[in-house]
N, C-alpha and C positions, 0 to 999 in steps of 0.2 A: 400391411401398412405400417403396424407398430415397428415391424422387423426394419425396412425403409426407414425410417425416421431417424430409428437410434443408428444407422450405419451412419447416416448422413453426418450424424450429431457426434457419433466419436469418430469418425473416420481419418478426422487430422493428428489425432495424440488422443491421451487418454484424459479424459477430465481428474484434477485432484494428482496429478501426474509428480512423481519423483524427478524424471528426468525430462531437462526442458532443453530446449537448442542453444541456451546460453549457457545455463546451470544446473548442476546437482541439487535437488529441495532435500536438506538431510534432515531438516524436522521442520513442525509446521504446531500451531495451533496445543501447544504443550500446557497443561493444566497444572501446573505446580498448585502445590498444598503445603500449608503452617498446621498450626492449630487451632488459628480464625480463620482458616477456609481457604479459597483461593488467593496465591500470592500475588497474582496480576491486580487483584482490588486495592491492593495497597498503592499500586500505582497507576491508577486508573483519573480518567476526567473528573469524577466525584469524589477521590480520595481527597485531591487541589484543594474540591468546597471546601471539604469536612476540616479540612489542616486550617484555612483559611477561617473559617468559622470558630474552633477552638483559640486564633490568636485574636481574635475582636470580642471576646469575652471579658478577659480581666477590664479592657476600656470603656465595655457597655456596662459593666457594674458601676463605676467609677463616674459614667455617662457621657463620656468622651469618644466612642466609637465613630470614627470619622467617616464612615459610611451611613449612620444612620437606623433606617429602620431596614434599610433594602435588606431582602437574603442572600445570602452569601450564592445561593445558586443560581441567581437573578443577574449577580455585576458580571457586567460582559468582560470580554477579555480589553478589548479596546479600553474602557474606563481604567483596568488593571493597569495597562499597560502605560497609562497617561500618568497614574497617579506615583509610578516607577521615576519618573523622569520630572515629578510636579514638585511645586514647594510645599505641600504638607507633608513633614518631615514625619509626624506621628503615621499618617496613613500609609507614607510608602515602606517605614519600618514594617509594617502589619506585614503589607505584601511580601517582600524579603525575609521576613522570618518564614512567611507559609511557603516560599518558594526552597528555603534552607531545607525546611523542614520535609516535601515533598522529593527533593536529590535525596537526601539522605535514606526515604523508601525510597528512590528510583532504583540506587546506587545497593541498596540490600536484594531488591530483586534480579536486577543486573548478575549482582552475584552467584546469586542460584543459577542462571540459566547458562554463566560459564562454567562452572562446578559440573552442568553435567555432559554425559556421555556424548548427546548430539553437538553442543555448543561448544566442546574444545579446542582448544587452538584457534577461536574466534579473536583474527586479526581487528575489525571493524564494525561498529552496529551505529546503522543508520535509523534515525528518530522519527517519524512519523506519526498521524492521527490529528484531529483535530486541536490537540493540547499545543502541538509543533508552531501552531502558525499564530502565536503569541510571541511579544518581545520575553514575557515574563517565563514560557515554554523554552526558548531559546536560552535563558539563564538558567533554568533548572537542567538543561540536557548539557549544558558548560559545565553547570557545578559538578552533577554524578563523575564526568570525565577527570574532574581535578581527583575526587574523592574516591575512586577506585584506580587509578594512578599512584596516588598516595599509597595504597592500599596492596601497592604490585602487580596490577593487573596491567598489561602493555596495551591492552585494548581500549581504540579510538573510538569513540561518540561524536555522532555531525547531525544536526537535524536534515531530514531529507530536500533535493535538492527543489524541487516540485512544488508548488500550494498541493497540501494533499488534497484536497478535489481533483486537482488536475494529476497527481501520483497516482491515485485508483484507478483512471482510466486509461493512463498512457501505460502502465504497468504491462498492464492487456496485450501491448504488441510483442511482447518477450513470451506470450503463450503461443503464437503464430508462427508456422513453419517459414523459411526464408524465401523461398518461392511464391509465395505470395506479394513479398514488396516488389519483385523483379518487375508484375504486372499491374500493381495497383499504386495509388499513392496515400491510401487510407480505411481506417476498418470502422466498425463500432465497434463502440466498450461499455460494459454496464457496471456499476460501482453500487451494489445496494448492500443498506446499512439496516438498521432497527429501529431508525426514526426517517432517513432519506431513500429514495433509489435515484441517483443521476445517471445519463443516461449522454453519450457525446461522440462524435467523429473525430475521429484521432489522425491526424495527420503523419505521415513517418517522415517524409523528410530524406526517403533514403537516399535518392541521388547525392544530398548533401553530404550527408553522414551514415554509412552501411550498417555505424553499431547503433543506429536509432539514435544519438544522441540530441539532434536536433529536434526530435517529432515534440509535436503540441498538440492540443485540442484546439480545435477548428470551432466548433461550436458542443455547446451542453448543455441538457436540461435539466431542473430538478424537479422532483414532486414529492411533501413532505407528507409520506404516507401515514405516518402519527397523526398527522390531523385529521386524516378522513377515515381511519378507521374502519379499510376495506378488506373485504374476503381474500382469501388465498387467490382465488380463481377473477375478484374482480382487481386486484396485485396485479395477476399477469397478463390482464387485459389492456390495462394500464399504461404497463411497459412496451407491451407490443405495438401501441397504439403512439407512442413516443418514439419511438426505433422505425416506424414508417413514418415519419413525423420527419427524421432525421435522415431517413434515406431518399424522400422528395428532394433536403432543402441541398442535400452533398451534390444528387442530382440536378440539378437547375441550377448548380455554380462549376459543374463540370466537373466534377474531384471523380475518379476512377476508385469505386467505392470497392472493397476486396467482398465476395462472398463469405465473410467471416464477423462473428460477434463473439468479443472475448467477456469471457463475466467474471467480475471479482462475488463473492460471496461467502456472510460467515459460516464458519463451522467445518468441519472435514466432510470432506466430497469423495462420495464411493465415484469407482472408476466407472460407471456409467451413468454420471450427472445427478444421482438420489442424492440427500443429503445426511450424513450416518449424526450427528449431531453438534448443538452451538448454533442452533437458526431457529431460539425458540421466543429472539426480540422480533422476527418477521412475522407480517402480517398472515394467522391462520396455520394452519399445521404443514411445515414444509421438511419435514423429518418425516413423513407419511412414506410408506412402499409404493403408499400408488401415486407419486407425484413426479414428476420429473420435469423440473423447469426447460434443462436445454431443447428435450425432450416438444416441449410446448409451445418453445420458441420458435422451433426449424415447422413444425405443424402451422403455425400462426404469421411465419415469415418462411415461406417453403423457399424460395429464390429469391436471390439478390442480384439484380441485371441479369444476366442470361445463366448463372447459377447455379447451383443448389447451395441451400447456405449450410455452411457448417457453424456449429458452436461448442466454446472451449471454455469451460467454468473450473476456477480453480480459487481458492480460499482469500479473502480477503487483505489479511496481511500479508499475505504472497505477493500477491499482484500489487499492492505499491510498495513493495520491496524491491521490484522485477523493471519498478521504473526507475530506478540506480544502478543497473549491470553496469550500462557503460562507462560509470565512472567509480566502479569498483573495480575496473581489472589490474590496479596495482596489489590488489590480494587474491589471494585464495581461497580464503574462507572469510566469510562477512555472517551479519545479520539485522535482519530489522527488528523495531518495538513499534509500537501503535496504539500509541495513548488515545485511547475513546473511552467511550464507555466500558471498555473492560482494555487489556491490555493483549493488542494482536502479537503475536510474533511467528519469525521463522526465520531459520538458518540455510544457508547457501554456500555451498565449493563450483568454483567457477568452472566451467569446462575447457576456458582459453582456446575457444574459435577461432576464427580468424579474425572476426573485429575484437579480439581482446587486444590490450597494447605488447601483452609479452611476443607473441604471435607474428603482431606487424614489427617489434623492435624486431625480432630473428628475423625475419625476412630483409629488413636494413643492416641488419650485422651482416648477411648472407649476403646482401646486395653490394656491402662495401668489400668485403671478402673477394668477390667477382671481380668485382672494379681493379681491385691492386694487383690481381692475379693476372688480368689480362692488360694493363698496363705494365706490368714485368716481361709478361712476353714481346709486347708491343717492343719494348725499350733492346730488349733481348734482341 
């Protein structure tokens, strides 16, 4: 039976995969090191507090701290972003200085990850993670571009195009073979984090758009598994219990749901769904030999409509990187970042399919080529 399962469960690609139907994964999940540790904490969601917190010091001595008593890892981003654009001139400097001050690590780590071997010739990196979907996010992912620009670097910063909620799980269809959109018009996607797991039907969209660019999420759940503080095993009861939750409701509005779940997850993913490590913020021990999520999913959800389900788990910042292909095919090589709780990344070389645009422009160069050629005869 175990044998079954795992056929089922790798049988579309390889989990953790190098090579995807749109792109080359030339690196993933890179640990860079200073001599304070890891260099992504410099630009990480708590690095923000910490910067933010060191500039409302000299005005909390003074007693002027225009926040108050709140903690600095308390102000939401909304308030931040209010106070950006408000007439307290004192508080919104605060913010701007910590926004200054957090490009300037962006723009130091940025560095490193062009400097090396997997990241060069890195045309684009696209900006993601929870940090992204701030106005104050959007100006720090501004500022690094001016400041390694400055600096000679030709490489472009865009925050990603997506809410990343909705990047994590749309990312997911760029793990799925193409034969699949031919029959279905939508999959599940699973997006779990160290404090979240969302969980949503993804629509593709393809008749619209081939290269995916139109697909959205249909609908999403979340469950913020930090608060409940449950077992490995009552995790993926959880999930699986949300995932039929969401295959009743695609059902009962008609959507032609694909026998496929794609999974974003952190940490590097051995090629048959184990997790080798970086999945030690999930709930219980999921770096274990004997654990295997996809593994538990395709057991717990054996068929989806008439079936067998497959599932395709591959790194976190992979897969909302993977919901930008189709509007990276002006390059060749790209990357994302993913400011969360630590900072995701990974690099991509396009493989120029057919829904990339170089692809469909030769085919319009080729097609006007035709045209003139047989209008010369014509005329001839």
């Amino acid at each position: 039976m175990a044998d079954d399962v795992m056929t089922k469960t790798t049988g579309i690609a390889r989990h953790g995969a190098a090579r995807l139907p749109s792109v080359e994964i030339d690196s993933f999940n890179i640990e860079l090191k200073d001599e304070d540790g890891f260099l992504g904490d410099r630009a990480s969601k708590g690095a923000f507090r910490k910067i933010l917190e060191r500039w409302r010091k000299p005005l909390r001595k003074s007693g002027k701290d225009p926040f108050g008593d709140e903690d600095s890892e308390t102000i939401s981003k909304k308030v931040l972003d209010a106070i950006l654009v408000g007439d307290d001139t004192e508080a919104s400097a605060v913010v701007h200085s910590a926004i200054e001050e957090f490009a300037q690590e962006l723009a130091h780590v940025t560095r490193r990850f062009l400097r090396t071997k997997a990241w060069t010739k890195t045309e684009c990196i696209v900006v993601g993670g929870g940090f992204r979907d701030s106005r104050l996010g959007e100006l720090a992912i501004a500022r690094t571009e001016i400041i390694l620009k400055d600096e000679g670097f030709g490489v472009g910063l865009e925050p990603i195009r997506y809410h990343p909620d909705d990047a994590g799980l749309i990312g997911a269809l760029h793990l799925a073979p193409s034969w699949i959109f031919e029959a279905h018009d939508s999959i599940l996607a699973v997006d779990i984090g160290g404090t979240n797991i969302r969980c949503g039907v993804v629509e593709t969209s393809w008749k619209k758009a081939q290269d995916l660019s139109k697909a959205s999420v249909w609908k999403s759940e979340l469950w913020r598994h930090a608060d409940d503080e449950p077992t490995r095993e009552g995790a993926v009861k959880r999930l699986a219990k949300m995932l039929k939750g969401l295959i009743e409701e695609a059902d009962a509005e008609g959507l032609r749901l694909a026998p496929f779940i794609g999974i974003a997850c952190p940490g590097v993913i051995n090629e048959d769904g184990s997790i080798v490590k970086g999945a030690q913020n999930l709930p219980g021990n999921w770096e274990s030999s004997k654990f295997n999520l996809p593994a538990s999913l395709v057991e717990a959800i054996p068929m989806i409509g008439d079936h067998d389900t497959a599932v395709l788990m591959h790194n976190d910042g992979v897969v909302q990187g993977l919901s930008e292909v189709p509007f990276m095919q002006d390059f060749e090589r790209w990357g994302v970042l993913t400011i969360g709780t630590g900072l995701g990344n990974a690099r991509f070389t396009n493989r120029r399919k057919e829904n990339g645009r170089k692809e469909k422009d030769d085919k319009a160069e080729d097609k006007k080529s035709d045209d003139k050629k047989a209008a010369k005869k014509k005329k001839d």
